[in-house]
Backbone and ligand atoms as CSV (ligand in chain L), in Angstrom:
chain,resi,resn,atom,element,x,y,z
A,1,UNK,N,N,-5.182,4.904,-6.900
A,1,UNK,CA,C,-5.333,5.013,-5.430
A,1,UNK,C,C,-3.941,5.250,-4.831
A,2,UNK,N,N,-3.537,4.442,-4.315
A,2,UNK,CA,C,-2.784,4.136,-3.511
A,2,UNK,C,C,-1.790,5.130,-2.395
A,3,UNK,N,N,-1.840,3.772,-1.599
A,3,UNK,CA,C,-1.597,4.377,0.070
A,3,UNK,C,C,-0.235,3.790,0.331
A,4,UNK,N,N,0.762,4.974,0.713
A,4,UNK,CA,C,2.108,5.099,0.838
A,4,UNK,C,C,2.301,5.159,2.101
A,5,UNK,N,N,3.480,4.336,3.006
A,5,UNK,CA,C,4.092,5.054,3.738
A,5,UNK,C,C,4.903,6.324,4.035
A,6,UNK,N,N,4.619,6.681,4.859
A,6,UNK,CA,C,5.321,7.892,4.870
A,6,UNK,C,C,6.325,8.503,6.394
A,7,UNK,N,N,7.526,8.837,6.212
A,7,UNK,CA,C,8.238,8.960,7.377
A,7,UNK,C,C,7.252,9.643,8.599
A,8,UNK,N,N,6.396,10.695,8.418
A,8,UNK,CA,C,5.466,10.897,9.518
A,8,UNK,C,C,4.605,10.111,10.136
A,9,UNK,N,N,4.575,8.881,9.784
A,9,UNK,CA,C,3.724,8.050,9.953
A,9,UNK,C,C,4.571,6.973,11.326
A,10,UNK,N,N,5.855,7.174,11.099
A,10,UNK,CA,C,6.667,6.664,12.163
A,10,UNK,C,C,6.196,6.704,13.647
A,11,UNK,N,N,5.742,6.032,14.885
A,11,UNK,CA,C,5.784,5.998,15.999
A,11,UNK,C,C,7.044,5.814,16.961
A,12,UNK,N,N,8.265,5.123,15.724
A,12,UNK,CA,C,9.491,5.049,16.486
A,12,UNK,C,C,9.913,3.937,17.381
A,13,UNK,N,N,8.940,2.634,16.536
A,13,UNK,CA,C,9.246,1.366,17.239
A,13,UNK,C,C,9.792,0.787,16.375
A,14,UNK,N,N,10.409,0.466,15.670
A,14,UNK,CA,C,10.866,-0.597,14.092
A,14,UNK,C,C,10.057,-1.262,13.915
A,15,UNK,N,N,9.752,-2.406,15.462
A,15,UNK,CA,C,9.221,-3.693,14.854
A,15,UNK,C,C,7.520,-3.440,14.518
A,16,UNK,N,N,7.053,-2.459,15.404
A,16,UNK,CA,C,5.515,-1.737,15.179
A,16,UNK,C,C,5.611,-1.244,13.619
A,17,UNK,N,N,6.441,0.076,13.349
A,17,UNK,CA,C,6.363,0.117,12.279
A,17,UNK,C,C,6.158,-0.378,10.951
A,18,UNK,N,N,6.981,-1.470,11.027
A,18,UNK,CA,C,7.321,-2.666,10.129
A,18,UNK,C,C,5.859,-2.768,9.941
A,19,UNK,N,N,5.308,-3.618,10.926
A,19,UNK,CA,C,3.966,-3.971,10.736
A,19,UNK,C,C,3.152,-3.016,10.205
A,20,UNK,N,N,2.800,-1.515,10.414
A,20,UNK,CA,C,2.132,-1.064,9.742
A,20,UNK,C,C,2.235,-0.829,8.427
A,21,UNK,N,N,3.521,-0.659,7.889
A,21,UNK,CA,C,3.816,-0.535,6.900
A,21,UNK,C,C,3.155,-1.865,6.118
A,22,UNK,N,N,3.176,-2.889,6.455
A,22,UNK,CA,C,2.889,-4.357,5.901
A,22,UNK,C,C,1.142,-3.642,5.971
A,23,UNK,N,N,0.858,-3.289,6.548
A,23,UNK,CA,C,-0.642,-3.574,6.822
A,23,UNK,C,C,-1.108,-2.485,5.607
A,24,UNK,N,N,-0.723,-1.179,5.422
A,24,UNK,CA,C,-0.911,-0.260,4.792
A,24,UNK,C,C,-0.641,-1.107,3.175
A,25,UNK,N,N,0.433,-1.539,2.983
A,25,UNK,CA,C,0.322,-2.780,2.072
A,25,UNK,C,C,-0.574,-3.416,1.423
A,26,UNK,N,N,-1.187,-4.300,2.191
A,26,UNK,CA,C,-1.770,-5.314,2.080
A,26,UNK,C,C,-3.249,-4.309,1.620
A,27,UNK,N,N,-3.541,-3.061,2.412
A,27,UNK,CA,C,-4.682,-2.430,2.386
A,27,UNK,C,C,-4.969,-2.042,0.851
A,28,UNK,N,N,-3.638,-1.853,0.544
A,28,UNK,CA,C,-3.228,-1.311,-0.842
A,28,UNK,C,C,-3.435,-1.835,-1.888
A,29,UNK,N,N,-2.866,-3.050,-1.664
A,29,UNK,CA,C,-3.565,-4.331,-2.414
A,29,UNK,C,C,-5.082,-4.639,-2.567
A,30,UNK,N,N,-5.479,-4.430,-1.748
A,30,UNK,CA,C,-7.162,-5.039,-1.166
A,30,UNK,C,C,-8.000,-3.893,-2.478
A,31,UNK,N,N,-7.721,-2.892,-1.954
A,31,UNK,CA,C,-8.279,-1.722,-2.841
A,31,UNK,C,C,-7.801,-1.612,-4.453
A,32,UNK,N,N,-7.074,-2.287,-4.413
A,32,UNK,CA,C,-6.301,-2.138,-6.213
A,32,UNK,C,C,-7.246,-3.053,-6.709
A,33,UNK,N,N,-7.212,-4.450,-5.766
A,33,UNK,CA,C,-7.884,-5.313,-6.034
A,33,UNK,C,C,-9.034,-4.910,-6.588
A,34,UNK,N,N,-10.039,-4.397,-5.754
A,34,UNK,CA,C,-11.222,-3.940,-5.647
A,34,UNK,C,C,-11.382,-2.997,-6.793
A,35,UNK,N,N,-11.021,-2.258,-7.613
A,35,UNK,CA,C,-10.885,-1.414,-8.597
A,35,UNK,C,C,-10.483,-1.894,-9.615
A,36,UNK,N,N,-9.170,-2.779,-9.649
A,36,UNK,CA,C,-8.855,-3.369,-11.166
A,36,UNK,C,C,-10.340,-5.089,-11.822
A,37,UNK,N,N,-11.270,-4.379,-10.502
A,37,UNK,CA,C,-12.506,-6.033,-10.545
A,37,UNK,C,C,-11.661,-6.926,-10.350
A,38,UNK,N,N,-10.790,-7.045,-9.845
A,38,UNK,CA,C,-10.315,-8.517,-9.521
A,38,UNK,C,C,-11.551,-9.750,-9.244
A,39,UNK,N,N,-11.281,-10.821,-9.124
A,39,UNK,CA,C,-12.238,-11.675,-8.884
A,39,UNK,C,C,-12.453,-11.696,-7.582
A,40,UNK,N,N,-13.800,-11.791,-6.772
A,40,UNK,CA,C,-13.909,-11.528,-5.251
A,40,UNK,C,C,-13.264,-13.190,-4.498
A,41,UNK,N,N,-12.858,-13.805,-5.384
A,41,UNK,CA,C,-11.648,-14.683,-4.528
A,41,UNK,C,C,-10.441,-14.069,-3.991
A,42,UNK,N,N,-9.933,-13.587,-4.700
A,42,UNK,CA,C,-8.494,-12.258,-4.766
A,42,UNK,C,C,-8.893,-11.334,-3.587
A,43,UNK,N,N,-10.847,-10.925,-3.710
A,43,UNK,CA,C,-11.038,-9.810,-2.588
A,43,UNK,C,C,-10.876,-11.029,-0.892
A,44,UNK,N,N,-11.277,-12.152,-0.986
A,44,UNK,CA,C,-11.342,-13.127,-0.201
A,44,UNK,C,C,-10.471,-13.407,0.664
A,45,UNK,N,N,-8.995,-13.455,-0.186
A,45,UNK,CA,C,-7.909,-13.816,0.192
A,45,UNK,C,C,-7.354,-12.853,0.858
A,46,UNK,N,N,-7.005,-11.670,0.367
A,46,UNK,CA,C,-6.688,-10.606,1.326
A,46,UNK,C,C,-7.025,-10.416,2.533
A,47,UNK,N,N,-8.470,-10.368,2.519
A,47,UNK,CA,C,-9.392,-9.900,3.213
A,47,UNK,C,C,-8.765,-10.929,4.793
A,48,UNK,N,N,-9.046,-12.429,4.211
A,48,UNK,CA,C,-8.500,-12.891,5.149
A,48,UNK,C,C,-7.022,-12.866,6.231
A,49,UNK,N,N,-6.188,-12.725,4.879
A,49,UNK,CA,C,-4.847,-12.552,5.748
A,49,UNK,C,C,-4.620,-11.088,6.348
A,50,UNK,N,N,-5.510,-10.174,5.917
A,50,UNK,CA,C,-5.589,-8.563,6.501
A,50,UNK,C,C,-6.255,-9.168,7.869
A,51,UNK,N,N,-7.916,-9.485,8.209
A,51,UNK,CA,C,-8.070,-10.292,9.598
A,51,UNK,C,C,-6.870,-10.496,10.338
A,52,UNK,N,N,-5.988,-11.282,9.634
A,52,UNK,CA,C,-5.003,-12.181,10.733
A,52,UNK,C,C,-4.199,-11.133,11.429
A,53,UNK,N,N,-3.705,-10.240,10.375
A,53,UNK,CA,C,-2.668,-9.748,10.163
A,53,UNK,C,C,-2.968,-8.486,11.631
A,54,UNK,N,N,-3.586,-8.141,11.515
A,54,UNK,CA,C,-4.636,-7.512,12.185
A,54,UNK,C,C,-4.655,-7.672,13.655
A,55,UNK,N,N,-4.999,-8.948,13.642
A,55,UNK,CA,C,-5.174,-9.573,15.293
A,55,UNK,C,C,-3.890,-9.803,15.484
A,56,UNK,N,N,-2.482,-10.624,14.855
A,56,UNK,CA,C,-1.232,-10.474,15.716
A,56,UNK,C,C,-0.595,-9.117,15.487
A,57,UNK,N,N,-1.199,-7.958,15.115
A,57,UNK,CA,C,-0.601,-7.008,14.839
A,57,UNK,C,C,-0.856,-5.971,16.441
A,58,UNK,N,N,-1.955,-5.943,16.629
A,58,UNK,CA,C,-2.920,-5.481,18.089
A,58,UNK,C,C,-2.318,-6.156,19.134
A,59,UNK,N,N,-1.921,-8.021,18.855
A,59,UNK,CA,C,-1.512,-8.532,19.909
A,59,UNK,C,C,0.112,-7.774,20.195
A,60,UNK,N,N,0.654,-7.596,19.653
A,60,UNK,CA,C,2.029,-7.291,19.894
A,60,UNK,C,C,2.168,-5.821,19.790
A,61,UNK,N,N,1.167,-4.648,19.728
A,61,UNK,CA,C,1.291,-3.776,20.269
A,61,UNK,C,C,0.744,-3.948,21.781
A,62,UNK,N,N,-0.193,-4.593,21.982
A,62,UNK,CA,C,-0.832,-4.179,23.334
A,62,UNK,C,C,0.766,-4.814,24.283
A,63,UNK,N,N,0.970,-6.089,23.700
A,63,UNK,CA,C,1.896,-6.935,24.488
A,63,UNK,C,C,3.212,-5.498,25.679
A,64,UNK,N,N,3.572,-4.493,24.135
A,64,UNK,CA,C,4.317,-3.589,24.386
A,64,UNK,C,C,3.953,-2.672,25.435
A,65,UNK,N,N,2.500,-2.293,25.574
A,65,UNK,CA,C,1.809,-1.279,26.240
A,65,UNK,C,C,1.927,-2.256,27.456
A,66,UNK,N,N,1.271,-3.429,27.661
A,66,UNK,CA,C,1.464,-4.003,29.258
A,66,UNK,C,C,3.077,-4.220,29.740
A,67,UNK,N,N,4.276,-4.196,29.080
A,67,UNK,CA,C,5.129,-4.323,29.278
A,67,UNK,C,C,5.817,-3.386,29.667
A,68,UNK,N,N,5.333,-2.056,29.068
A,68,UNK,CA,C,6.162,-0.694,29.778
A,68,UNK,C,C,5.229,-0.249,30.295
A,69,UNK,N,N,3.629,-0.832,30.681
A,69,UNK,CA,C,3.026,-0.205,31.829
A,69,UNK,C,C,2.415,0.900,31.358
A,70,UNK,N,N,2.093,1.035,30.118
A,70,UNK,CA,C,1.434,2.225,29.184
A,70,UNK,C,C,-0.213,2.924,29.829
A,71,UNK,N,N,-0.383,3.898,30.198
A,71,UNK,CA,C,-1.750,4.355,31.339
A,71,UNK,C,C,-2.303,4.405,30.361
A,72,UNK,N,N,-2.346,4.531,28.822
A,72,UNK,CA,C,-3.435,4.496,28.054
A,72,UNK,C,C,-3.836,3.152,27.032
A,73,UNK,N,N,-3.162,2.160,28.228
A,73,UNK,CA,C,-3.484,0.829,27.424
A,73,UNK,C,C,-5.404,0.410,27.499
A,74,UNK,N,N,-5.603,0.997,28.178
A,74,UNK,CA,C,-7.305,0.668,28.148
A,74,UNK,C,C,-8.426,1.118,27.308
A,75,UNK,N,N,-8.041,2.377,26.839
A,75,UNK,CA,C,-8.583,3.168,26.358
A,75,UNK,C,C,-8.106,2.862,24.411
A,76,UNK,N,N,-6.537,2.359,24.352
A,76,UNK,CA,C,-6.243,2.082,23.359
A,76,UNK,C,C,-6.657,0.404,22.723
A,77,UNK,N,N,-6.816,-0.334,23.797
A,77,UNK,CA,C,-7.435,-1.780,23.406
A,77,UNK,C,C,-8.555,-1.484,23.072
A,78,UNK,N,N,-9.668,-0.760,23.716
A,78,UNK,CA,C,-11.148,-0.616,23.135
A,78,UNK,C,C,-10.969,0.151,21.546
A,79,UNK,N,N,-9.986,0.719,21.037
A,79,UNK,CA,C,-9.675,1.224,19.910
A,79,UNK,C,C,-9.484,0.177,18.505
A,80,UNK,N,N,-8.445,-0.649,19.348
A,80,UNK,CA,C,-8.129,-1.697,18.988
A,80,UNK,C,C,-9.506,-3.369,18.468
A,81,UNK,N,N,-10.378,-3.156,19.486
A,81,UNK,CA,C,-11.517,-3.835,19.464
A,81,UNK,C,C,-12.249,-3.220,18.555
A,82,UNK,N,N,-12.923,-1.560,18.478
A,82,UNK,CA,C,-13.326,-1.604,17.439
A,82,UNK,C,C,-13.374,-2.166,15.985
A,83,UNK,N,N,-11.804,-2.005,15.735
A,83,UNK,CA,C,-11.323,-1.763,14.592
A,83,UNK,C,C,-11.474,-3.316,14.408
A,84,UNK,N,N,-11.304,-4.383,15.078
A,84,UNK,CA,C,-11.191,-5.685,15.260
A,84,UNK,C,C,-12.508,-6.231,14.598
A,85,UNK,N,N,-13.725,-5.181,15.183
A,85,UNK,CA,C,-15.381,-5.836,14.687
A,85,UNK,C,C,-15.425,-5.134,13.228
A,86,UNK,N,N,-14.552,-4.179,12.963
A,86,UNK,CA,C,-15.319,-3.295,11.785
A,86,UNK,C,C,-14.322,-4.291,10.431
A,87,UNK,N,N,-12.969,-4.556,10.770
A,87,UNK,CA,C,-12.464,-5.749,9.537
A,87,UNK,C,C,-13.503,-6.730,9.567
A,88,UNK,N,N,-13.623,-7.367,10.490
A,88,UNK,CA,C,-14.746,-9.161,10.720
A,88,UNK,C,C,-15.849,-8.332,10.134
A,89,UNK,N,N,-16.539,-7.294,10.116
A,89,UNK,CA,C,-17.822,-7.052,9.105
A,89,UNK,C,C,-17.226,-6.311,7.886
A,90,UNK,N,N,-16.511,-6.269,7.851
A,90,UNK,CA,C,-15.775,-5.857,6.439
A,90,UNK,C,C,-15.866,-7.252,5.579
A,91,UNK,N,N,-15.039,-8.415,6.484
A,91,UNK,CA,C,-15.321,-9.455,5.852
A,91,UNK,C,C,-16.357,-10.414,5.278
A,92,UNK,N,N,-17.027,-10.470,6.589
A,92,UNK,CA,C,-18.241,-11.082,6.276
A,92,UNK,C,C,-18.846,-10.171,5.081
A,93,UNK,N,N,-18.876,-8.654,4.713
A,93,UNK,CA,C,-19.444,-8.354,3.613
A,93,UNK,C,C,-18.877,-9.575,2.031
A,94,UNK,N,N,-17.309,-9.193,2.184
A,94,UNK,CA,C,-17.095,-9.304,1.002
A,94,UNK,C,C,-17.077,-10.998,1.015
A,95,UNK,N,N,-17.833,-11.734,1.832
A,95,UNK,CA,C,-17.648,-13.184,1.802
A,95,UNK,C,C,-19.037,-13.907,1.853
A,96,UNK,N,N,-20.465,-12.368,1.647
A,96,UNK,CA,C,-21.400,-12.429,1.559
A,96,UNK,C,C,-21.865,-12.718,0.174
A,97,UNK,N,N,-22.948,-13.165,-0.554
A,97,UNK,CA,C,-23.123,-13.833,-1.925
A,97,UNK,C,C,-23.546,-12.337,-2.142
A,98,UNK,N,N,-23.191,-12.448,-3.721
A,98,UNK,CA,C,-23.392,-11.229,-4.398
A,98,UNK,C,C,-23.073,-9.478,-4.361
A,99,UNK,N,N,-22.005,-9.739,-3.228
A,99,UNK,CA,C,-21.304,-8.502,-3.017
A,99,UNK,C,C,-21.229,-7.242,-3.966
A,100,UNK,N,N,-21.488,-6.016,-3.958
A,100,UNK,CA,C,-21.294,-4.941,-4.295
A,100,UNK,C,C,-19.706,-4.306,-4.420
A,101,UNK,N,N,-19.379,-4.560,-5.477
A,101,UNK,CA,C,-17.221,-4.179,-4.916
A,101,UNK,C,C,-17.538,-2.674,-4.579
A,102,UNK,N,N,-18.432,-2.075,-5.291
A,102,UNK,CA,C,-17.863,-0.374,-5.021
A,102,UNK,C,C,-18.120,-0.364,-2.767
A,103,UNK,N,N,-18.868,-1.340,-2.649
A,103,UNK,CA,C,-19.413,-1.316,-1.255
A,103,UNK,C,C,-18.364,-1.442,-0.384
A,104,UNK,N,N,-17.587,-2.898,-0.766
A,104,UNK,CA,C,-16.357,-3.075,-0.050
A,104,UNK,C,C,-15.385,-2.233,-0.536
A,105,UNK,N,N,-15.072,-1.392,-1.241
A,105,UNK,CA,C,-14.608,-0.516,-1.149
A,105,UNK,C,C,-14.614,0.885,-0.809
A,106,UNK,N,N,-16.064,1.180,-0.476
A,106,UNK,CA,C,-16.703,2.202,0.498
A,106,UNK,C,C,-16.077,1.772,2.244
A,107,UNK,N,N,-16.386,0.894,2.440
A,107,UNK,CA,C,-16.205,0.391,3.397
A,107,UNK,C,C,-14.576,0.309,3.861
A,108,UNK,N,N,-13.532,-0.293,3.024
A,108,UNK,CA,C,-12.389,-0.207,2.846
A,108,UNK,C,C,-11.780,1.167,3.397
A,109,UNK,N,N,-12.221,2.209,2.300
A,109,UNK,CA,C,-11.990,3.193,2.485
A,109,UNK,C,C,-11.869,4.095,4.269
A,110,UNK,N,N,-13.157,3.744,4.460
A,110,UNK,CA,C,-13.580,4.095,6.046
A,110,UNK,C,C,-12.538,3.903,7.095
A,111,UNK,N,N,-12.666,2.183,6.543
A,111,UNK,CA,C,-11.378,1.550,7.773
A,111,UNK,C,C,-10.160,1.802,7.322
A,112,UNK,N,N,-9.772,2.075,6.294
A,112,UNK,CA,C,-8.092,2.493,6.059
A,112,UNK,C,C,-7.920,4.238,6.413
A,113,UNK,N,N,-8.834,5.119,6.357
A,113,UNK,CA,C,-8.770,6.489,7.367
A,113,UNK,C,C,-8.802,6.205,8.380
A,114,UNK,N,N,-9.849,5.766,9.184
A,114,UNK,CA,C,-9.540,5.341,10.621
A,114,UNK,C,C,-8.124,4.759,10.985
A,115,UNK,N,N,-7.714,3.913,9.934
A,115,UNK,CA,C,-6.393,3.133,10.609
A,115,UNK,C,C,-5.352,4.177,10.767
A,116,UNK,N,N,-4.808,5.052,9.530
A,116,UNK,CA,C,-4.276,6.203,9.200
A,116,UNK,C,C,-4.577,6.946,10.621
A,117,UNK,N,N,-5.553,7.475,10.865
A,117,UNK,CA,C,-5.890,8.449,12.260
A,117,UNK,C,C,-5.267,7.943,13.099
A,118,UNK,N,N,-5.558,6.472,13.182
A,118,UNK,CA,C,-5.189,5.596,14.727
A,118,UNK,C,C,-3.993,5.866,14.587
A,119,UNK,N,N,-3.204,5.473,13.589
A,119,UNK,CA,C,-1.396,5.256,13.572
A,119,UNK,C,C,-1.198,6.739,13.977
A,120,UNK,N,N,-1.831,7.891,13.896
A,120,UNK,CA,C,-0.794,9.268,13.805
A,120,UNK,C,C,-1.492,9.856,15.293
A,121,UNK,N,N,-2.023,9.356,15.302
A,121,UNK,CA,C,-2.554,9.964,16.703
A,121,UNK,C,C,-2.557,9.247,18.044
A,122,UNK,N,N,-3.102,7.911,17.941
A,122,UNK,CA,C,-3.314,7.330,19.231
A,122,UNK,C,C,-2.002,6.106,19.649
A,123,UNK,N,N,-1.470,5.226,18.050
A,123,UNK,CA,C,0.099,4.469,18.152
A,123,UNK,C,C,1.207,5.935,18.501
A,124,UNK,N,N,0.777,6.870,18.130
A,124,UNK,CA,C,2.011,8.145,17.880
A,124,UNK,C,C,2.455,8.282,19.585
A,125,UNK,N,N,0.985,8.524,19.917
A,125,UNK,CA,C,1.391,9.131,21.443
A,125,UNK,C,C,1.744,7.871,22.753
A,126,UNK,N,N,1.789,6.252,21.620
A,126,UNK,CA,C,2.745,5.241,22.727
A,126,UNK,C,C,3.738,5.410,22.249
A,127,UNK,N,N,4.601,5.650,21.158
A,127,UNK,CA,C,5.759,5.485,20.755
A,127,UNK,C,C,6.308,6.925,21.263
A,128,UNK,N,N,5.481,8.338,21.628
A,128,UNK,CA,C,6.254,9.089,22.614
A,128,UNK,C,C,6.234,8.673,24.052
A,129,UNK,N,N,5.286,8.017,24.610
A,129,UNK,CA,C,5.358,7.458,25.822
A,129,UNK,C,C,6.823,6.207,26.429
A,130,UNK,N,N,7.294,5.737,24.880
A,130,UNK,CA,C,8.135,4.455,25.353
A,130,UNK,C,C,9.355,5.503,24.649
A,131,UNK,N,N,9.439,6.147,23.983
A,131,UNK,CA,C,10.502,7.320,23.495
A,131,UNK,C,C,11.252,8.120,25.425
A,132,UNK,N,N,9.779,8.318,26.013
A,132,UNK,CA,C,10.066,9.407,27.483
A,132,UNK,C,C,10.323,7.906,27.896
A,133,UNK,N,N,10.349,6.904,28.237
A,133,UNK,CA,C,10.838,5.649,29.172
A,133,UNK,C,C,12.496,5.438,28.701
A,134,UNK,N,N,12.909,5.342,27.625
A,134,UNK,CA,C,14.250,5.192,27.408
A,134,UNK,C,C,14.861,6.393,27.594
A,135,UNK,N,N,14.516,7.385,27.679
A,135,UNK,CA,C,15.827,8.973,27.810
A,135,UNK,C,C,16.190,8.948,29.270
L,1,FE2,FE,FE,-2.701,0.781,18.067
């Protein structure tokens, strides 16, 4: 598998970045997991700290968007919410008895393109928005 950062992937915040990079990570993990059969404790554990990771990750972008007054902070929180219900049923799958791994990893899959899209398209065009606030 595996999912690399990559300099295009930059929005041009460090501390945002950072985080995705961690998250793309962890995703990386989740799915290795999921393929090398790890034991669905291993899928458990991730799963959980990806959740967390997740919610203070959203919190401290939006924090940024209300702070420089971002016009597409509304439209980007409901983005953000999606993605929020589709991990929590990601989880609850793999924390469901008798789980299917190829499933949570169908599923995996889904939400780590979507995340990929989100970062290059919809984080891209705040990090040109707070890029035009500092020049
Ligand atoms: Fe975002």
């Amino acid at each position: 598998m595996g999912i690399q950062w990559r300099d295009s992937l930059s929005i041009g915040v460090e501390a945002i970045d950072n985080q995705h990079k961690e998250l793309l990570t962890r995703f990386d993990r989740l799915l290795n997991a999921c393929e090398s059969g790890q034991g669905i404790e291993e899928l458990k554990k991730l799963m959980t700290f990806l959740e967390d990771y997740v919610h203070s990750h959203f919190n401290d972008e939006e924090a940024l968007q209300k702070l420089h007054r971002f016009p597409g902070y509304v439209e980007h929180h409901q983005q953000h919410l999606y993605f929020i219900g589709q991990i929590k049923a990601l989880r609850e799958e793999v924390n469901r008895e008798g789980v299917l791994v190829h499933n949570v990893i169908e599923t995996n899959n889904l939400l780590l393109k979507w995340f990929l899209n989100h970062i290059s398209r919809v984080d891209a065009e705040l990090g040109r928005f707070l890029a035009s606030k500092a020049a």
